[in-house]
N, CA, C and O atoms as a MOPAC input file, in Angstrom:
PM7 MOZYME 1SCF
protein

 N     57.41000 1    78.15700 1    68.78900 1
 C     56.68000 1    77.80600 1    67.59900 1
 C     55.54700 1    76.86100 1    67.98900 1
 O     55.92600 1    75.82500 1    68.53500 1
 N     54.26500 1    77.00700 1    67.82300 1
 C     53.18100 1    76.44800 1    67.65500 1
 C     52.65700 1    75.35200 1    66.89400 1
 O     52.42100 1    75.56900 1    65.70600 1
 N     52.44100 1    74.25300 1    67.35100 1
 C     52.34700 1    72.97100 1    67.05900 1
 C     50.67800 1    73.15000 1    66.60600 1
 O     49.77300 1    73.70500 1    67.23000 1
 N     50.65400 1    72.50000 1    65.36100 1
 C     48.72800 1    72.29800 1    65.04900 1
 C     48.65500 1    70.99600 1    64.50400 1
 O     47.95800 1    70.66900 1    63.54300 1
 N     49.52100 1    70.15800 1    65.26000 1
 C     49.13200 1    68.64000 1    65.56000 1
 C     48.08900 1    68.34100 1    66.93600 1
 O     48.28300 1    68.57800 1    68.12900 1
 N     46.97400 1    67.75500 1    66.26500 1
 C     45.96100 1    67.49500 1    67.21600 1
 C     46.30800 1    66.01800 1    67.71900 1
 O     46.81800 1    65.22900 1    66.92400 1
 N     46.07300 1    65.69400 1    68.84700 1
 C     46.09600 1    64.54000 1    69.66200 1
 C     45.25300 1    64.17600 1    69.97600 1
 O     44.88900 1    64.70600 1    71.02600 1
 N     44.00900 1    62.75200 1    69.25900 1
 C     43.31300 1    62.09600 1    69.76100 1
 C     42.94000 1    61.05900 1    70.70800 1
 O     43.43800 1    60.01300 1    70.29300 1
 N     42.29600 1    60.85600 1    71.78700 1
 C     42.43900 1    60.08900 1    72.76400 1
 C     41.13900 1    59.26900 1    72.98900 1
 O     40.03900 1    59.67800 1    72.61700 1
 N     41.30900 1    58.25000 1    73.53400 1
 C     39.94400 1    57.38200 1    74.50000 1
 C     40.43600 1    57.05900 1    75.51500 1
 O     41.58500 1    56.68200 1    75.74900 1
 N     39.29100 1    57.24100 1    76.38200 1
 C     39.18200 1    56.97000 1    78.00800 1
 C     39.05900 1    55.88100 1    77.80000 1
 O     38.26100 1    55.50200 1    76.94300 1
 N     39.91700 1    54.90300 1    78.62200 1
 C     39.41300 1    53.29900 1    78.69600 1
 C     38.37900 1    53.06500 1    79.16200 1
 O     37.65600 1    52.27500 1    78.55500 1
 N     37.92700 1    53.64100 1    80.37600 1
 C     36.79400 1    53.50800 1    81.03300 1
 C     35.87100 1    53.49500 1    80.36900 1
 O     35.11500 1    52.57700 1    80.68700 1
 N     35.36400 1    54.35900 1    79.17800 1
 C     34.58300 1    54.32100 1    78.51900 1
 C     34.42000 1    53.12400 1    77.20400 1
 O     33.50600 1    52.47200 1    76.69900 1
 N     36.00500 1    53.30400 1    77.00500 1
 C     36.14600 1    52.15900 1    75.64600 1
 C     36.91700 1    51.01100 1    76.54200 1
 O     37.98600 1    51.48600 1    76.92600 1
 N     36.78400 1    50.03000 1    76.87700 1
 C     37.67800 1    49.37400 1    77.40500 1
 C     38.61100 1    48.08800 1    76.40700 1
 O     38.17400 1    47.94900 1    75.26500 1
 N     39.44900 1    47.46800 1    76.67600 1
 C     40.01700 1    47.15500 1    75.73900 1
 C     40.05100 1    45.60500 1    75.72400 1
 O     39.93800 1    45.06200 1    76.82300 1
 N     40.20200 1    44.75700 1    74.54100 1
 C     40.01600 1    43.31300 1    74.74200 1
 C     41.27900 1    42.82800 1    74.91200 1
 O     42.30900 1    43.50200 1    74.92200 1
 N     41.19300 1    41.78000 1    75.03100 1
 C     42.54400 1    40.71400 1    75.35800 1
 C     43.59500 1    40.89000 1    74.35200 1
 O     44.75000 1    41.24000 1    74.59400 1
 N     43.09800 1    40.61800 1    73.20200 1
 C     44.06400 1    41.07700 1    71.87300 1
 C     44.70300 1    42.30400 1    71.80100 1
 O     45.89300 1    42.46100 1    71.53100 1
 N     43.74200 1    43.33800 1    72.09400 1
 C     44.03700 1    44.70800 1    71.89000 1
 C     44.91900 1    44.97800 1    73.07600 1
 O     45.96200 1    45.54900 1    72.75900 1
 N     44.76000 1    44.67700 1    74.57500 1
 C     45.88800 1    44.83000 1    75.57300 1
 C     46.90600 1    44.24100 1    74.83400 1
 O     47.43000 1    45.11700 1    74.14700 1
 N     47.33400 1    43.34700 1    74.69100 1
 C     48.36000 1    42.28600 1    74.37000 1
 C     48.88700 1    43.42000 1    73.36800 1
 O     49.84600 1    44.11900 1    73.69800 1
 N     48.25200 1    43.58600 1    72.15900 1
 C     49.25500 1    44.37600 1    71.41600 1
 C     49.21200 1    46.04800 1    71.73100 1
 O     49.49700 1    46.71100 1    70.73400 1
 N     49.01500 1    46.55000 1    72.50700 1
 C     49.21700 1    47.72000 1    72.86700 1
 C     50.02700 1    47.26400 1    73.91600 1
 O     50.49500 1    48.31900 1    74.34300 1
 N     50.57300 1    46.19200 1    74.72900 1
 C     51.87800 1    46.02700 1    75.28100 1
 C     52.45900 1    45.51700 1    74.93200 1
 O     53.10900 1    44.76600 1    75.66000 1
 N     52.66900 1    45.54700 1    73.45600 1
 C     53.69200 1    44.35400 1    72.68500 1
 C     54.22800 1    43.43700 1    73.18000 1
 O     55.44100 1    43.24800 1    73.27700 1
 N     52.77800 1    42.32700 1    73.78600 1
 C     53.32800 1    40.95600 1    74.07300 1
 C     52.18800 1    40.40900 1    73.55300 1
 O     51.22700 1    41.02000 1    73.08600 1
 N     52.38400 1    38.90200 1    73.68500 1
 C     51.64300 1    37.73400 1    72.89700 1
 C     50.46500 1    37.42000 1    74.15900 1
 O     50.58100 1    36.93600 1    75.28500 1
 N     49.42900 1    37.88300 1    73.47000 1
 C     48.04700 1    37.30200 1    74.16800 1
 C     47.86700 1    36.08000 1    74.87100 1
 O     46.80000 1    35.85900 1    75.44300 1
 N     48.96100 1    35.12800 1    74.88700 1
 C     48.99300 1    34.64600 1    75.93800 1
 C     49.52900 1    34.81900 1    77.31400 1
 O     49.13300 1    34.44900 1    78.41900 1
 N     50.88900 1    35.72000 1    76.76600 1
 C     51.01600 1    36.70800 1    78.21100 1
 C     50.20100 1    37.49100 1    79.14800 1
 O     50.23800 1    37.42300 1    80.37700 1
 N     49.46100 1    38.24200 1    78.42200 1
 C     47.92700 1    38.42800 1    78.91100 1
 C     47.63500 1    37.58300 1    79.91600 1
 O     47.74500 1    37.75200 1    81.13100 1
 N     47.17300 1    36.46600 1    79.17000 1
 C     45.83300 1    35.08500 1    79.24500 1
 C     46.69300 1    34.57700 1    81.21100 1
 O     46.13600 1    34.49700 1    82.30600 1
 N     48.00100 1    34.38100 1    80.85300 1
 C     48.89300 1    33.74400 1    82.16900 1
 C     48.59800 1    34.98500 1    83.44500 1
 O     48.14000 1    34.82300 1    84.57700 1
 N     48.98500 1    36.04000 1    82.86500 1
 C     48.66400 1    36.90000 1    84.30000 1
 C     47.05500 1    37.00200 1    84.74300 1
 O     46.56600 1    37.31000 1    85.83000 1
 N     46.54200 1    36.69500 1    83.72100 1
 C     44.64100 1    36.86200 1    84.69200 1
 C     44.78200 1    35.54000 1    84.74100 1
 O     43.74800 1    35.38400 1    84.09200 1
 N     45.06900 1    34.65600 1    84.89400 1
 C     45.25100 1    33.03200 1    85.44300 1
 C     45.65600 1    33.16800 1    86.55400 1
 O     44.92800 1    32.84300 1    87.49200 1
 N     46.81900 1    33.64000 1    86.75700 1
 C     47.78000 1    33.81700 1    88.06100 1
 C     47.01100 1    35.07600 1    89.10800 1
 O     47.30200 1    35.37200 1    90.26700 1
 N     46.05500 1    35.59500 1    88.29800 1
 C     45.19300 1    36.82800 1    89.32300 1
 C     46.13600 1    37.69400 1    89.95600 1
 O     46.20400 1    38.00600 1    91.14400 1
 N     47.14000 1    38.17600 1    88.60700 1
 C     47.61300 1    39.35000 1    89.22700 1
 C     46.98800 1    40.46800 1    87.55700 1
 O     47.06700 1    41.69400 1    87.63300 1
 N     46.69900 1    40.11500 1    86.87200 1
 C     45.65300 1    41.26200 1    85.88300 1
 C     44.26600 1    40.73300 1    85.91200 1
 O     43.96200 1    39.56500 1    85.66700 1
 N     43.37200 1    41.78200 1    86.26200 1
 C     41.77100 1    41.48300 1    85.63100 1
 C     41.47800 1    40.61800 1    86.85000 1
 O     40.99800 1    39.55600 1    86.45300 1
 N     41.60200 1    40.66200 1    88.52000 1
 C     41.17400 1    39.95600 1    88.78700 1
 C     39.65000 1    39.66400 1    88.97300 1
 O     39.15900 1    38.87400 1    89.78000 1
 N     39.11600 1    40.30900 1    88.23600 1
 C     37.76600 1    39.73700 1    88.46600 1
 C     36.91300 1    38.89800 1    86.86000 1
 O     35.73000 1    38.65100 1    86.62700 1
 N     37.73000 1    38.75300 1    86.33100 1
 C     37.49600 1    37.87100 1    84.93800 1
 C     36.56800 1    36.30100 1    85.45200 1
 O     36.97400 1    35.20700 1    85.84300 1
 N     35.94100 1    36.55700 1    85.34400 1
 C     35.18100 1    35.13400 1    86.33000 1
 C     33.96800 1    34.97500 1    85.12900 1
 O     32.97300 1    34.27500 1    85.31700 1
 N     34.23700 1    35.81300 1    83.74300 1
 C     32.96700 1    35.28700 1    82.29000 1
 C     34.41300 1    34.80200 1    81.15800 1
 O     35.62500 1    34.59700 1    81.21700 1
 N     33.57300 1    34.80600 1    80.43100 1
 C     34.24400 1    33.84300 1    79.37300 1
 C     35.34200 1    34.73700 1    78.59500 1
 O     34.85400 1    35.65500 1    77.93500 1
 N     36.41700 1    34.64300 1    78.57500 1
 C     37.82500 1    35.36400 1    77.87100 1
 C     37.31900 1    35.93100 1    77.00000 1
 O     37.60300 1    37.11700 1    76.83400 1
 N     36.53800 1    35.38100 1    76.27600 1
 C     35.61800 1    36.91000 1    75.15000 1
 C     35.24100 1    37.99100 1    75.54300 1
 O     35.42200 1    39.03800 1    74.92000 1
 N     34.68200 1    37.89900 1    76.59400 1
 C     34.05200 1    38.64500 1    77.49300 1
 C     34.69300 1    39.84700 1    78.02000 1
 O     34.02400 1    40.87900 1    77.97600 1
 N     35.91600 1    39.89800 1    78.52900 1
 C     37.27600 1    40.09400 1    79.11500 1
 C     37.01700 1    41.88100 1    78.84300 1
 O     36.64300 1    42.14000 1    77.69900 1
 N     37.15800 1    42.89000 1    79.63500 1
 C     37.81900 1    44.16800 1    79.33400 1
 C     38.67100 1    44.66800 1    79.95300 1
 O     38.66600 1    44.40900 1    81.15700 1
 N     39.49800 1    45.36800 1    79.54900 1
 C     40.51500 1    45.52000 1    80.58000 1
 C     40.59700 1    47.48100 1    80.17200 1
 O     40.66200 1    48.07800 1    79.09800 1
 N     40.55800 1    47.90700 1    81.44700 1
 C     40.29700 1    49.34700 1    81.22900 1
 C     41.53000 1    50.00500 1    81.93100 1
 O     42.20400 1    49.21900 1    82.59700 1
 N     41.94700 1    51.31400 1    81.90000 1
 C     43.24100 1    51.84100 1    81.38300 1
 C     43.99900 1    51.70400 1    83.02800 1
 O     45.12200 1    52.19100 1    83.15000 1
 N     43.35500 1    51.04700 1    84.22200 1
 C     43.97500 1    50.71500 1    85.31800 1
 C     44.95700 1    49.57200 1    84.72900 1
 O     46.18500 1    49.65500 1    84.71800 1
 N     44.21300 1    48.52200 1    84.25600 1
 C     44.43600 1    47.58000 1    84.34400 1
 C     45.78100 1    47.78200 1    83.05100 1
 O     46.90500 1    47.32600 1    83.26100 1
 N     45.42700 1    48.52400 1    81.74900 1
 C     46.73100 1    48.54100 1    80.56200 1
 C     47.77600 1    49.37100 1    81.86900 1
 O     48.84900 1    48.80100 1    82.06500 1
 N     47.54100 1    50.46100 1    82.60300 1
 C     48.97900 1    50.71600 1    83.59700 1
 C     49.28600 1    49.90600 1    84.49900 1
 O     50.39800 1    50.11400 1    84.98400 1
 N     48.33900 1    48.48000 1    85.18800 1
 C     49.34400 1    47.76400 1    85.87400 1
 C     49.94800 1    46.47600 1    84.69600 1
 O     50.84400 1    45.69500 1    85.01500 1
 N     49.55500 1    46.46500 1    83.90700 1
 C     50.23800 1    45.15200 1    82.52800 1
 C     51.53600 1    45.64300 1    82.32300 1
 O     52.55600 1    44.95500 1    82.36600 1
 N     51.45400 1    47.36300 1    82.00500 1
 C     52.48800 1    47.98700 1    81.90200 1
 C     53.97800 1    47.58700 1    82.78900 1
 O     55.01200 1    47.03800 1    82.40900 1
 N     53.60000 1    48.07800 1    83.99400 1
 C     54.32700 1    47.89000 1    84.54100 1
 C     54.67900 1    46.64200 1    85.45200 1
 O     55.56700 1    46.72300 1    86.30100 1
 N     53.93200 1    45.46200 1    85.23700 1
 C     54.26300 1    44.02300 1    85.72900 1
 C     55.14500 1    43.91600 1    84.31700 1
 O     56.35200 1    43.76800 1    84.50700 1
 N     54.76600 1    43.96200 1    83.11200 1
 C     55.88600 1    43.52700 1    82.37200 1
 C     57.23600 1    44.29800 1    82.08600 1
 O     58.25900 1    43.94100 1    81.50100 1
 N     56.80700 1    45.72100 1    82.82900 1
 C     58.71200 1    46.27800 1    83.01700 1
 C     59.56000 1    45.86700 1    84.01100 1
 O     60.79000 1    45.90900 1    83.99800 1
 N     58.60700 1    45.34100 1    85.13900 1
 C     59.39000 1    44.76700 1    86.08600 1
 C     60.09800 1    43.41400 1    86.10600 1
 O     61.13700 1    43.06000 1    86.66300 1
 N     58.64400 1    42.33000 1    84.81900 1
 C     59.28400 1    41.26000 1    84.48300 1
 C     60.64300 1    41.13300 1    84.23100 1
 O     61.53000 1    40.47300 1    84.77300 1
 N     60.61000 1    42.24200 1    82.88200 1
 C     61.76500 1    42.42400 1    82.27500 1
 C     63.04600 1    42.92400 1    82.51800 1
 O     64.06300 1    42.55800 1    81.92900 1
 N     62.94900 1    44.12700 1    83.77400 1
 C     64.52900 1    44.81500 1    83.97700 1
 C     64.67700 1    43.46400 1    85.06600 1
 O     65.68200 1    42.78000 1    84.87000 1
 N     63.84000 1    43.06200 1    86.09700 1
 C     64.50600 1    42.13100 1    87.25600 1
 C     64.42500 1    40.29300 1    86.62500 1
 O     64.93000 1    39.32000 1    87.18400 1
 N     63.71100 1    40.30700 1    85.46300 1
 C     63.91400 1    38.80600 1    85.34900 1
 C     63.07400 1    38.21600 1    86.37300 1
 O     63.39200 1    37.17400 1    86.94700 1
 N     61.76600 1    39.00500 1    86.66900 1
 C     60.98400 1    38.43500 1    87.39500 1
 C     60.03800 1    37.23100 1    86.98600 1
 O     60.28900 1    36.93500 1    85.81800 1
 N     59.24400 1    36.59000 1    87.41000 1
 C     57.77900 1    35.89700 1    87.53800 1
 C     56.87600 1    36.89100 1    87.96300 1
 O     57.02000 1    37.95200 1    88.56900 1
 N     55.89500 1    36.28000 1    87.49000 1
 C     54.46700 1    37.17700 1    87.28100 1
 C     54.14800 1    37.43800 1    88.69000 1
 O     53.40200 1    38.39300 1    88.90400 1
 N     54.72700 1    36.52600 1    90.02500 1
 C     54.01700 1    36.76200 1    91.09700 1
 C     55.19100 1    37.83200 1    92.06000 1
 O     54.98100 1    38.68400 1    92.92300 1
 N     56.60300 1    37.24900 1    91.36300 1
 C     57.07600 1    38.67900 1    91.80700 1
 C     56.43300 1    40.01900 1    91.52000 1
 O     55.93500 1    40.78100 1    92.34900 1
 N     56.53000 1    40.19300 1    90.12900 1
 C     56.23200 1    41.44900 1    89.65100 1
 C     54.75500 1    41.99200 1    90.17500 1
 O     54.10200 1    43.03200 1    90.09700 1
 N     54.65500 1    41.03400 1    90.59500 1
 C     52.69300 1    41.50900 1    90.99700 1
 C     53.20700 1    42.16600 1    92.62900 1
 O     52.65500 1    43.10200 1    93.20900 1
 N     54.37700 1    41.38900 1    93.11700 1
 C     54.40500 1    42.24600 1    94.52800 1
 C     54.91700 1    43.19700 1    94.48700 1
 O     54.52600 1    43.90400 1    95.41600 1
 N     55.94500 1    43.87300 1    93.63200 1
 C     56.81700 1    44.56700 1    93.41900 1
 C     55.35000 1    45.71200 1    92.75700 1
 O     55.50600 1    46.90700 1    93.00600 1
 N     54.57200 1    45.47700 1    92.29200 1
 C     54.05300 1    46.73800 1    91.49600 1
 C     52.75300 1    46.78200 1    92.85000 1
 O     52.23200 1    47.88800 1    92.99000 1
 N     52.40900 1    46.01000 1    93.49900 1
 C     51.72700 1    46.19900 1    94.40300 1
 C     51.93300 1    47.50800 1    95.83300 1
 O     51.32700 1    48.44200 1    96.35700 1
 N     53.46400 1    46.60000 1    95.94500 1
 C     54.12500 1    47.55700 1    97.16100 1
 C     54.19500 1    48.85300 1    96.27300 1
 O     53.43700 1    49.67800 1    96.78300 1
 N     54.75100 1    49.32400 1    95.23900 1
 C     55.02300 1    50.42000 1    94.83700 1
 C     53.61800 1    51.12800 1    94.93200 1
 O     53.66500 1    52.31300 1    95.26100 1
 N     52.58900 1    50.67500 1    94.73600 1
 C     51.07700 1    51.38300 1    94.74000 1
 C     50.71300 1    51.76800 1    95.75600 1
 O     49.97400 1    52.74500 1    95.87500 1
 N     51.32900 1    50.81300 1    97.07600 1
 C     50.38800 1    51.20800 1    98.19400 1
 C     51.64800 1    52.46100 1    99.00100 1
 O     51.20600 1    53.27100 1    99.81600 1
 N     52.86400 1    52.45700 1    98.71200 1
 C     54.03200 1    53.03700 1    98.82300 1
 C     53.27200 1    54.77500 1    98.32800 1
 O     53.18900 1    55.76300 1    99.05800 1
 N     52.79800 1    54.63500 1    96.81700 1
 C     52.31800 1    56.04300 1    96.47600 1
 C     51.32300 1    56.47700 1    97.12300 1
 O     51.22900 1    57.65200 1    97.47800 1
 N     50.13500 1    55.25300 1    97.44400 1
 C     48.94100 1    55.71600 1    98.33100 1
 C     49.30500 1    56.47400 1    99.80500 1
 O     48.84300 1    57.48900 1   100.32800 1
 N     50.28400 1    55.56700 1   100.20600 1
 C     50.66900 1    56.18500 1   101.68200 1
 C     51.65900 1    57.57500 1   101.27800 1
 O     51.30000 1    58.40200 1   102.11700 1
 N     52.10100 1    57.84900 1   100.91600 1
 C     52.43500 1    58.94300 1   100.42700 1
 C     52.00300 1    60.25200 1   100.35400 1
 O     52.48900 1    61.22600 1   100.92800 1
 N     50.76900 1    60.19300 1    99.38100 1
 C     49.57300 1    60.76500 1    99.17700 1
 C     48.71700 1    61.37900 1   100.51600 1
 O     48.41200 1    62.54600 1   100.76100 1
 N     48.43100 1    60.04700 1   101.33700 1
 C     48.23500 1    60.47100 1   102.37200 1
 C     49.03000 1    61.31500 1   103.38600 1
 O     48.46600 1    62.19300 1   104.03800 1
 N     50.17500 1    61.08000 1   103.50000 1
 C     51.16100 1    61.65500 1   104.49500 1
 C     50.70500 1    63.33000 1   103.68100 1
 O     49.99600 1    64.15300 1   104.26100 1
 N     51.10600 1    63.47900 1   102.71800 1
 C     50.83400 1    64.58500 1   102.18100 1
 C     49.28500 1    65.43400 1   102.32100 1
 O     49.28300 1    66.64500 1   102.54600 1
 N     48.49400 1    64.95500 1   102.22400 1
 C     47.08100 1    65.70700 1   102.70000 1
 C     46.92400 1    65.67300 1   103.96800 1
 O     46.13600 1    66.41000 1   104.56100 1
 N     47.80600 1    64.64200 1   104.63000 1
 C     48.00700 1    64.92700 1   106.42000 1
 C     49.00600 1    66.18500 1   106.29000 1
 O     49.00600 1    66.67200 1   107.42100 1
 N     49.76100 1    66.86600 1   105.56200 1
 C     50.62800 1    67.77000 1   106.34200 1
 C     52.16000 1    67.04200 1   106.67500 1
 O     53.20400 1    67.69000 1   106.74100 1
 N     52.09800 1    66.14900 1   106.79200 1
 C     53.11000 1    65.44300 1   107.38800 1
 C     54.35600 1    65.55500 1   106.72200 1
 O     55.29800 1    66.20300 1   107.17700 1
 N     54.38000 1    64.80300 1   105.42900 1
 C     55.36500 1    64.78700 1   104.09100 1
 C     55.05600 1    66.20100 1   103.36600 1
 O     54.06000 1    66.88800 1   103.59000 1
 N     56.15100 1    66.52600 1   102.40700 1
 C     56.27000 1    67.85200 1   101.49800 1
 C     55.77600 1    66.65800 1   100.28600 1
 O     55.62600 1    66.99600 1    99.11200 1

């Protein structure tokens, strides 16, 4: 059976998103936000004024997942920043092994 529900979308890249709007599209409090681009593990290049701030759909998938990691391990922001780090460069090398032939 055929669905004629349409699904609208935005590219972050194009629309990028503010501090408020991350915060509640990861249902946490904008100061959770505000602490991880302090600690320079989100947005590290925020170096204009917090108004200023965009955060584009890299940045809502690593918020994402620093705050799932917060949450299942009871981490700190600088754990979770290594933990989602290694996992990235874990997929990059991966990736590679794979266009080498190497890995299936």
């Amino acid at each position: 059976m055929a669905s004629d529900a349409t699904m609208h979308g935005v590219l972050l890249e194009e629309a990028a998103l503010t501090l408020e709007e991350l915060a509640r599209v990861c249902a946490v409090e904008p100061d959770w936000v505000l602490q991880h681009v302090r600690a320079g593990v989100l947005l590290t290049d925020a170096g204009q004024a917090r108004e200023h701030w965009r955060f584009t759909s890299v940045d809502l998938v690593r918020a994402r997942q620093l705050l799932e990691v917060e949450q299942v391990f009871d981490a700190n922001e600088d754990v979770a920043a290594l933990v989602v780090d290694l996992s990235e460069e874990v997929r990059r090398l991966k990736a590679r092994l794979r266009v080498a032939g190497i890995a299936s």
